[in-house]
MARFISE-481608 format. One record per residue (C-alpha): residue in three letters; x, y, z. Coordinates in steps of 0.25 Angstrom, whole numbers, padded with zeros to 4 digits, always signed. Layout:
ALAXYZ;...
! end
This chain:
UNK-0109-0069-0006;UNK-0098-0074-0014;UNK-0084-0077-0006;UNK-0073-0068-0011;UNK-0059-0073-0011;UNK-0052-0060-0011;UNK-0056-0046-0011;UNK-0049-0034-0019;UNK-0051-0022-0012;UNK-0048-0010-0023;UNK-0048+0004-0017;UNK-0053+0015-0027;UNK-0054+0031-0025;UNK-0053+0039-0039;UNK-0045+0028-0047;UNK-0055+0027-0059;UNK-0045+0028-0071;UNK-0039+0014-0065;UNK-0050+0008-0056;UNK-0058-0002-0070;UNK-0043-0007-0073;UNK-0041-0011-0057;UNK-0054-0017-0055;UNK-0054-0024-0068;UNK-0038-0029-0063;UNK-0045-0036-0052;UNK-0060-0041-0058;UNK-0050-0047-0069;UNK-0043-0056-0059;UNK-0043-0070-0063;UNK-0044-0078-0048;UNK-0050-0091-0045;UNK-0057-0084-0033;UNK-0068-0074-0031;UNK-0064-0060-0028;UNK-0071-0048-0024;UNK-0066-0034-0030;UNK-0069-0021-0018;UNK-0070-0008-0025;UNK-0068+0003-0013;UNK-0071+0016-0019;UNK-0067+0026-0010;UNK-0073+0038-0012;UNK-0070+0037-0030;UNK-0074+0051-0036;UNK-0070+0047-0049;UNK-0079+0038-0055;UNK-0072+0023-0046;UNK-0085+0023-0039;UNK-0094+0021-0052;UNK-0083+0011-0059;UNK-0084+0002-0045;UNK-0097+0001-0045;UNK-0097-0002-0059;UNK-0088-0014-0056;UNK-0096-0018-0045;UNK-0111-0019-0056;UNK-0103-0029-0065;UNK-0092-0037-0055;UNK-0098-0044-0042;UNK-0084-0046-0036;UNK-0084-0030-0035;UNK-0089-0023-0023;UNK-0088-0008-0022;UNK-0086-0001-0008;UNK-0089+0016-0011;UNK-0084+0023+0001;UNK-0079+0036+0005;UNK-0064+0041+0001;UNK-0057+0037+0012;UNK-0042+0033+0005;UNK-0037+0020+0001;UNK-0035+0014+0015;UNK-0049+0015+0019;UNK-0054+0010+0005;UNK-0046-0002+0007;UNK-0049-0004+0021;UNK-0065-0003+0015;UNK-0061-0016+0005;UNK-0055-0022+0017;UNK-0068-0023+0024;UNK-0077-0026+0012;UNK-0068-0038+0007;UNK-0072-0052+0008;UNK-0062-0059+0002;UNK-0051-0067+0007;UNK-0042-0060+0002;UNK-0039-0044-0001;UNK-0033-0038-0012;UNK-0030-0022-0014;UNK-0031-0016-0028;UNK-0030-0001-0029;UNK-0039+0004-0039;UNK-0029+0011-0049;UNK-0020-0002-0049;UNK-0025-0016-0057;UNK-0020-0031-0054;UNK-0015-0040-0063;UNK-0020-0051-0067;UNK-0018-0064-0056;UNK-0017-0054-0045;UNK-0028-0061-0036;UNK-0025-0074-0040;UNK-0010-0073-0040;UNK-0010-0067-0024;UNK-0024-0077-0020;UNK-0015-0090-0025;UNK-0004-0084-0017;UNK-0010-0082-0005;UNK-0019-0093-0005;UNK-0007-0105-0010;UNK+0000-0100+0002;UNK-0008-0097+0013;UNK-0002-0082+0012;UNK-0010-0070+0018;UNK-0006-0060+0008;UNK+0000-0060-0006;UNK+0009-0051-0017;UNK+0013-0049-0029;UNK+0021-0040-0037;UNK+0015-0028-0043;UNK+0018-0016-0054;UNK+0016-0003-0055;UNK+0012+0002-0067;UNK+0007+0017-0073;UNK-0005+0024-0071;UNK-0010+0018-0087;UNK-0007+0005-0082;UNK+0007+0004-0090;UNK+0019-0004-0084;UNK+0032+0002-0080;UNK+0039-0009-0081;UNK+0048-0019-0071;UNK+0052-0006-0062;UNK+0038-0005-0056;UNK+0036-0018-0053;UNK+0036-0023-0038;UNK+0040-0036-0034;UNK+0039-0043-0021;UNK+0054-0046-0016;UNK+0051-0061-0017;UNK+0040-0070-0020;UNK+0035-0081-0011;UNK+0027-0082+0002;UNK+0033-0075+0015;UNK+0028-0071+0028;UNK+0022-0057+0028;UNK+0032-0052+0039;UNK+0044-0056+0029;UNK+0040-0046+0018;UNK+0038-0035+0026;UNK+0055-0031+0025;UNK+0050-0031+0008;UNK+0041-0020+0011;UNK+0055-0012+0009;UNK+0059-0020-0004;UNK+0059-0010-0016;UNK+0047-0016-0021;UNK+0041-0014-0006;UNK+0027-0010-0013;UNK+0023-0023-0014;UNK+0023-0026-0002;UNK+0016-0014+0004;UNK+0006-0011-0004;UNK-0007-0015-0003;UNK-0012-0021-0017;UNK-0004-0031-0023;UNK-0007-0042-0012;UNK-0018-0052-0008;UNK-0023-0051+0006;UNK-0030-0061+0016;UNK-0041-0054+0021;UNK-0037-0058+0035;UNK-0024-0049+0032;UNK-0033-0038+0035;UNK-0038-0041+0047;UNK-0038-0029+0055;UNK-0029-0023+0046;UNK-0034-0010+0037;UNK-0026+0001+0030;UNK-0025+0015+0035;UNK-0035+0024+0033;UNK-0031+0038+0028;UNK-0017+0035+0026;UNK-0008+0034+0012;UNK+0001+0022+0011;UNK-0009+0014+0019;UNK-0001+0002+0014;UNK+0009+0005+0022;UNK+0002+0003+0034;UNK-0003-0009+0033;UNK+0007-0017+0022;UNK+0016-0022+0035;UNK+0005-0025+0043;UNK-0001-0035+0032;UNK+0012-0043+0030;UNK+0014-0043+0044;UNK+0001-0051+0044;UNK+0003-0060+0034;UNK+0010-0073+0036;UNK+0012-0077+0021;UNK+0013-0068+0010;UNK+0015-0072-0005;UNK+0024-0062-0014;UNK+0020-0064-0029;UNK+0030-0059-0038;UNK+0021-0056-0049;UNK+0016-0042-0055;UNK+0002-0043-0052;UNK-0003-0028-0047;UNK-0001-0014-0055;UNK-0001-0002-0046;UNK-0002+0008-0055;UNK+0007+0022-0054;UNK-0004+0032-0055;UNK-0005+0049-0052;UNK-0013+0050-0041;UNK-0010+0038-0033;UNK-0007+0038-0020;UNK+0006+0034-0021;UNK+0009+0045-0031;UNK+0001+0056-0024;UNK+0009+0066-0020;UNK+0014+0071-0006;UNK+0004+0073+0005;UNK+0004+0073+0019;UNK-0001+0059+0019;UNK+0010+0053+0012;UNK+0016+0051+0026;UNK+0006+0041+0028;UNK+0018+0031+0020;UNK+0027+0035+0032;UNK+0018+0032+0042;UNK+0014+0017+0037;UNK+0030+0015+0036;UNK+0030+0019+0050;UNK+0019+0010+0054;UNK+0026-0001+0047;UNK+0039+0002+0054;UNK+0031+0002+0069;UNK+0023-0011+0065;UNK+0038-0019+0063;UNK+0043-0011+0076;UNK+0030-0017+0081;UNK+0031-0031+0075;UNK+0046-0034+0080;UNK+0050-0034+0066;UNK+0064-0038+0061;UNK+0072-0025+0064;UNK+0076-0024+0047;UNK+0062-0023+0046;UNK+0060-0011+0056;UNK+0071-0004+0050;UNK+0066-0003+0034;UNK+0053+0000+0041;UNK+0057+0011+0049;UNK+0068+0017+0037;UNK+0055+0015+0027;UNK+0049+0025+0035;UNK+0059+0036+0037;UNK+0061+0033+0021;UNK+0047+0037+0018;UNK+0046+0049+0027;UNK+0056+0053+0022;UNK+0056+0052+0006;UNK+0043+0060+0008;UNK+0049+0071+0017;UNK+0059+0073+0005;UNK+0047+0073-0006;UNK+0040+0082+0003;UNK+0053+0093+0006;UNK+0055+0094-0009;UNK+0041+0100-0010;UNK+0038+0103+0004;UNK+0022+0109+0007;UNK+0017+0114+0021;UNK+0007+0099+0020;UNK+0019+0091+0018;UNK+0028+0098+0027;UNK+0018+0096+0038;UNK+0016+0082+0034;UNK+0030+0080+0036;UNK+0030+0085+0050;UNK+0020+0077+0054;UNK+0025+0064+0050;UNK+0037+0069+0057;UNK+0032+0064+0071;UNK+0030+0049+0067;UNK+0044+0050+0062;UNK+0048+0054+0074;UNK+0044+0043+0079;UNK+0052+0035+0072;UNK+0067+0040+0078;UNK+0069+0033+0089;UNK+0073+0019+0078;UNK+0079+0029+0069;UNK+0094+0026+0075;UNK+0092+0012+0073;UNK+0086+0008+0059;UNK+0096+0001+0050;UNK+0087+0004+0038;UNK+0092+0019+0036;UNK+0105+0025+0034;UNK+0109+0036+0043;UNK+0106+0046+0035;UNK+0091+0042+0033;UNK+0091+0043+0048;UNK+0097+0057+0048;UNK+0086+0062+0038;UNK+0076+0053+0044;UNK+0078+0061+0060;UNK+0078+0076+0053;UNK+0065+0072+0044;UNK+0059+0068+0057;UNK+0064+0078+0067;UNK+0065+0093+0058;UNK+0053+0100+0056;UNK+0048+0097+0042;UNK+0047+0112+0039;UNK+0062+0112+0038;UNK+0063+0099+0032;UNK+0055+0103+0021;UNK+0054+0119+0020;UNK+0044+0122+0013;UNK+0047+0133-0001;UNK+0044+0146+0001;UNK+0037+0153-0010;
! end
């Protein structure tokens, strides 16, 4: 069995329209080491089953893994297991990579002894158009830096590129012990901190070398639903795992504001069109905030006023928070 240097894990439920133009993105990857390619086809009822196994007849370095739907987490967590290759890299299936993505981040990581690496990525239409220099997210600066260091740039603007799960190379050793959430939304944001964390070098490449593309349908551009607190929740976990780790106390302040800012925005998205669902979500997500209070008083992160509003969206019921319209 051939050695595989890194392994690309490419998560894929219902993405057909995009799914040949990502896998080609990576088979066409110029790199002087071997790679293997996972197809994780989670549950596809839309023809992705039959165009993986099509790229498995006529591509050795693709490996296709059919399983039942069971969310994006899980089908990551499936590539996790199966991969043999030093190193990991994520690729959704509606997104491509550019060309010198594996090369690029391999070079990095392996010229300077890092345990992960990232670049700069773009994202671009759902036809695969650009729109221009405003969606283009940069790492604050380029260079090699301790993971710890970087965690404060989660916050940055261009925050994404540090959080997300796809524009970096992995050491497979990374992952050790470490899988994303199952059934949850945002997954990233349970486990982004936790990865840094272990990381003593890190290499930020300030090129543009993976396009997200801005599609209907995505997760990120769904609608409400009650599982959309799921983002709070991984901002609260990452607020706990700084409390946890002793962390500089700037550093637990932007945590905890980032997830009272988050709660928050989507309380005010769901008030404008409050259902019974979300109403009920609310309420419910109102006992984890509760539990947040006691440091309210003290973070330096918020302005007084964000406090004020932050103590009534976690102490009034949510059905007067957000009266629901009576026909």
């Amino acid at each position: 069995m051939d050695r595989f240097e890194i392994s690309v894990v490419v998560p894929i439920y219902n993405v057909k329209p995009w799914l040949t133009e990502c896998v080609n993105s990576i088979l066409d990857q110029q790199i002087n080491v071997p790679f293997e390619v996972l197809l994780i086809d989670d549950g596809s009822t839309d023809g992705c089953a039959e165009v993986c196994d099509a790229f498995a007849a006529k591509d050795p370095r693709v490996k296709v893994i059919h399983k039942q739907n069971a969310g994006l987490s899980a089908a990551r967590n499936t590539g996790i297991d199966a991969a043999q290759g030093r190193y990991y890299a994520f690729v959704d299936a509606d997104d491509r990579i550019c060309p010198g993505f594996l090369q690029t981040l391999y070079d990095a990581c392996e010229e300077n002894d890092a345990y992960m690496s990232l670049c700069a990525l773009e994202r671009v239409q759902e036809d695969g158009s650009s729109y221009g220099q405003k969606e283009v997210f940069r790492p604050v600066a380029e260079g090699v830096f301790c993971g710890k260091e970087l965690l404060q740039d989660f916050f940055s603007p261009d925050g994404i590129v540090y959080t997300v799960a796809w524009n970096k190379l992995y050491r497979a050793e990374v992952w050790k012990l470490l899988h994303y959430p199952e059934g949850r939304l945002h997954e990233d944001d349970f486990v982004a901190h936790r990865l840094f964390w272990r990381c003593d070098k890190v290499v930020c490449v300030d090129k543009v070398l993976y396009n997200y593309r801005n599609r209907n349908g995505s997760i990120m551009l769904s609608g409400l639903r009650p599982e959309s607190f799921d983002a709070v929740d991984g901002l609260v976990d990452r607020y706990r795992f700084y409390v946890e780790k002793d962390t500089a106390p700037e550093l637990i302040d932007a945590a905890y504001a980032g997830c009272w800012r988050r709660y928050m925005c989507l309380c005010g998205q769901i008030r404008r069109n409050p259902t019974p669902e979300m109403v009920k979500a609310i309420s419910k997500q109102q006992f984890v905030m509760q539990g947040l209070l006691d440091y309210l008083p003290n973070c330096r992160a918020m302005k007084m006023s964000d406090k004020l509003s932050a103590a009534r969206w976690s102490m009034m019921s949510a059905e007067s928070l957000c009266p629901l319209k009576k026909d």
